[in-house]
C-alpha positions as CSV (number, residue, x, y, z in Angstrom):
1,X,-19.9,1.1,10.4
2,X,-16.7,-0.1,12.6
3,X,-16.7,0.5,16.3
4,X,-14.3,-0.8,19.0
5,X,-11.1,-1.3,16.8
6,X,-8.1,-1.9,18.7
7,X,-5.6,-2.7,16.6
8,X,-1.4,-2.5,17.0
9,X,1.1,-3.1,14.2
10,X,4.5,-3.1,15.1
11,X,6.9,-1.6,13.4
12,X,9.0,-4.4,10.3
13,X,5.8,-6.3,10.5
14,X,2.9,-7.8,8.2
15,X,-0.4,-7.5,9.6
16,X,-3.3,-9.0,7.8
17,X,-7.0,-8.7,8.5
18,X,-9.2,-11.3,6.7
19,X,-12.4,-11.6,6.0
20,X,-15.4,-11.3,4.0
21,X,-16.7,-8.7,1.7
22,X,-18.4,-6.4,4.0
23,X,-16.9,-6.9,7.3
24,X,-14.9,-3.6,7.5
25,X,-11.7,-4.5,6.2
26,X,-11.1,-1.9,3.4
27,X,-13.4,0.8,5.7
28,X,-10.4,0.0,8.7
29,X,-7.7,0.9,5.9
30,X,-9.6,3.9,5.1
31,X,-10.2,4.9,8.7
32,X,-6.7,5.1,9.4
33,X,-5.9,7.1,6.3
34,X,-8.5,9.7,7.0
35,X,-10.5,8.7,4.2
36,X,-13.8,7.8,5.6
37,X,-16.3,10.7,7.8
38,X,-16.5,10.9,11.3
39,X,-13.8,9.0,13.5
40,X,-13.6,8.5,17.0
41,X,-10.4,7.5,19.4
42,X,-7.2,7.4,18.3
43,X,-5.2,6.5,15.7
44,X,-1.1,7.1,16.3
45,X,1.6,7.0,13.7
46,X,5.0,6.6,15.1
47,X,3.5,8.3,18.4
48,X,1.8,11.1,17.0
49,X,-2.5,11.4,17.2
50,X,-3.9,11.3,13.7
51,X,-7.3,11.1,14.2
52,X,-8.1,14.8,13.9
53,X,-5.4,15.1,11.4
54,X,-7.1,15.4,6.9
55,X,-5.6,13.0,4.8
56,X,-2.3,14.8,3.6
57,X,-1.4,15.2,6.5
58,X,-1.6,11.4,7.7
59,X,0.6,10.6,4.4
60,X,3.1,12.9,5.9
61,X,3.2,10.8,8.8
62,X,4.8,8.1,6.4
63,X,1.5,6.3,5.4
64,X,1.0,5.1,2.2
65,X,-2.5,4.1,0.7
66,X,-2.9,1.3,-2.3
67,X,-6.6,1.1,-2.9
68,X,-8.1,-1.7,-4.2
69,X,-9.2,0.0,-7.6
70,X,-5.1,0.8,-7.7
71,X,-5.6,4.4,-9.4
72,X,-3.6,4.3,-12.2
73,X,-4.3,7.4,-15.2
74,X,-4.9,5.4,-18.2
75,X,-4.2,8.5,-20.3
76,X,-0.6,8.6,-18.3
77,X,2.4,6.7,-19.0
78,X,3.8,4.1,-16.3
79,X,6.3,6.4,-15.9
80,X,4.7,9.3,-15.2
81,X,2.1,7.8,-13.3
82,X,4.9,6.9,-11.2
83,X,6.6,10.1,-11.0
84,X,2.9,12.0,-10.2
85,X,2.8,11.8,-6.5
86,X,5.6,14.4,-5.0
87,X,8.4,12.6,-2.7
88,X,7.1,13.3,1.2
89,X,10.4,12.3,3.1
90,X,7.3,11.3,5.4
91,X,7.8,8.3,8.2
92,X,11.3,7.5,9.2
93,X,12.0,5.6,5.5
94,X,13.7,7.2,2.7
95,X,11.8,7.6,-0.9
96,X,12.7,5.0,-3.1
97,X,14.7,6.6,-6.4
98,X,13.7,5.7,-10.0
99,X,16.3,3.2,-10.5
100,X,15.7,1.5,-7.0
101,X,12.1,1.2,-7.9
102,X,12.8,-0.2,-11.2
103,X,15.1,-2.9,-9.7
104,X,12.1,-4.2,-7.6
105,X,10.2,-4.0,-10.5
106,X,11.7,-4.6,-14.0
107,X,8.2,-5.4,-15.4
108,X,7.6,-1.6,-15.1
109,X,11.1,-0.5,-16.5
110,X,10.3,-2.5,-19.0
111,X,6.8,-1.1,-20.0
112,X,7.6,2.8,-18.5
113,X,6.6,4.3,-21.6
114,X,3.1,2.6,-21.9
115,X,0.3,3.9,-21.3
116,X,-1.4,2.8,-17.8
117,X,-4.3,1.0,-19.6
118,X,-2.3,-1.2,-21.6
119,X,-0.4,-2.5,-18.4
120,X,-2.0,-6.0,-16.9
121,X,-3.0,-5.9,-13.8
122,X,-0.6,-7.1,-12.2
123,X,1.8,-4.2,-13.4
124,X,-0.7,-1.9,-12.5
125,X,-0.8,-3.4,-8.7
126,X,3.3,-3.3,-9.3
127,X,2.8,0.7,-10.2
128,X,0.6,1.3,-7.1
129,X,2.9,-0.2,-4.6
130,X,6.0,1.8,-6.8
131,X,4.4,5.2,-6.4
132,X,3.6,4.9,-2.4
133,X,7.3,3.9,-2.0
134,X,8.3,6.8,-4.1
135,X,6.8,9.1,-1.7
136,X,9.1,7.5,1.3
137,X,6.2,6.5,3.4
138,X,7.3,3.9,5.8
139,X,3.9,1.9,6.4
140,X,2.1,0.6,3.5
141,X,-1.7,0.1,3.9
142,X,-2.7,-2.5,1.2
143,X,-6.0,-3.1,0.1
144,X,-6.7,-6.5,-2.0
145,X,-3.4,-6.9,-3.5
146,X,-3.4,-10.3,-4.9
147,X,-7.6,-9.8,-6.1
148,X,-8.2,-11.5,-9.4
149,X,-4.6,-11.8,-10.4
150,X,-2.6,-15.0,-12.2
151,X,-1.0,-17.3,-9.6
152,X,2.6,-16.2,-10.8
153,X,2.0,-12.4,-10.4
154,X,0.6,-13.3,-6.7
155,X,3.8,-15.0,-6.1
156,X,5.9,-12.2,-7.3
157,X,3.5,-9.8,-5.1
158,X,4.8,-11.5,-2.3
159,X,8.4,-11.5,-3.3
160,X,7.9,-8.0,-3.2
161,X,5.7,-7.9,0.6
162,X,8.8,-10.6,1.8
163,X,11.5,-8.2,0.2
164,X,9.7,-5.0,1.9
165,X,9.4,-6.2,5.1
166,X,13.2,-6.9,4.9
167,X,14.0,-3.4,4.4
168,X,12.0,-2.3,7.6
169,X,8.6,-1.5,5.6
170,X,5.7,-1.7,7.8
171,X,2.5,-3.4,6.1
172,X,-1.2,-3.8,7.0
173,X,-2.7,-5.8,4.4
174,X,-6.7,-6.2,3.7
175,X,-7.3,-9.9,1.8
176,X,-10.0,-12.5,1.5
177,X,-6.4,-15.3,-0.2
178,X,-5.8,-16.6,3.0
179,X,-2.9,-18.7,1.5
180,X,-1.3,-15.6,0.1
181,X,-1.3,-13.4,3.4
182,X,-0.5,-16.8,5.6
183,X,2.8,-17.1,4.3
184,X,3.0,-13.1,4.6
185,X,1.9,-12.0,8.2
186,X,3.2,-11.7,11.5
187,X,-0.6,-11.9,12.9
């Protein structure tokens, strides 16, 4: 589906590709992660090839994944959807604790002990973000963030991007809201 991708993201930045359903966008994301079949080229995480390299591996690296469907267990508590994936000390970051994660989010402190289909969905993008930075990757792919959530959950969504890219985070962002990821991106 994609051919001749070039594509640099320096490191503390926000990179946003826009566009329409169907133009590649999410497939790019998935690309990178090792997520999609054949691949071609290269793909380099803090100098290292990853193009030959499955999935696990990649997240090792220090990527981090939010998918647009988020993933949350619905039969799993907030909490312990949060504590699920194992801490990777992957990328050059550090994994987030418990209580750092809850500071960025006290929506999901809040509601830790609900169960993940009774949070909205913006606490459930909230929860996706929270588990990729418990992990300690260092560059966040994320895919549709702000989709078909209330205008004040988007603007706390990008709190979070603005507060992120403060602390060093990496981001490549997939949107269609080109207001959102304009006041976000570097390019």
């Amino acid at each position: 589906i994609l051919h001749g991708i070039d594509l640099a993201v320096p490191r503390g930045q926000v990179v946003t590709l826009l566009g329409r359903n169907g133009a590649g966008r999410t497939t790019t994301l998935r690309a990178i992660m090792g997520l999609t079949g054949s691949r071609k080229g290269s793909i380099k995480v803090h100098g290292q090839e990853a193009i030959a390299l499955p999935t696990h591996r990649i997240a090792h690296l220090g990527l981090g994944y939010c998918p647009e469907e988020r993933g949350i267990f619905a039969s799993l508590s907030a909490e312990e959807n949060l504590l699920l994936p194992p801490r990777l000390k992957a990328g050059r970051g550090k994994a987030m604790g418990e209580a750092e994660i809850y500071a960025m989010f006290p929506n999901l402190a809040e509601r830790r002990a609900s169960p993940g289909t009774r949070l909205s969905g913006g606490e459930q993008q909230m929860l996706a973000v929270a588990r990729i930075l418990r992990t300690g990757a260092d560059i966040l792919l994320l895919d549709e963030i702000s989709e078909g959530l209330a205008p004040v959950i988007v603007q706390a969504l990008a709190r979070m991007i603005t507060a992120l890219k403060a602390q060093g985070f990496t981001i490549v962002m997939v949107e269609q809201n080109f207001r959102f990821a304009a006041r976000l991106a570097d390019q």
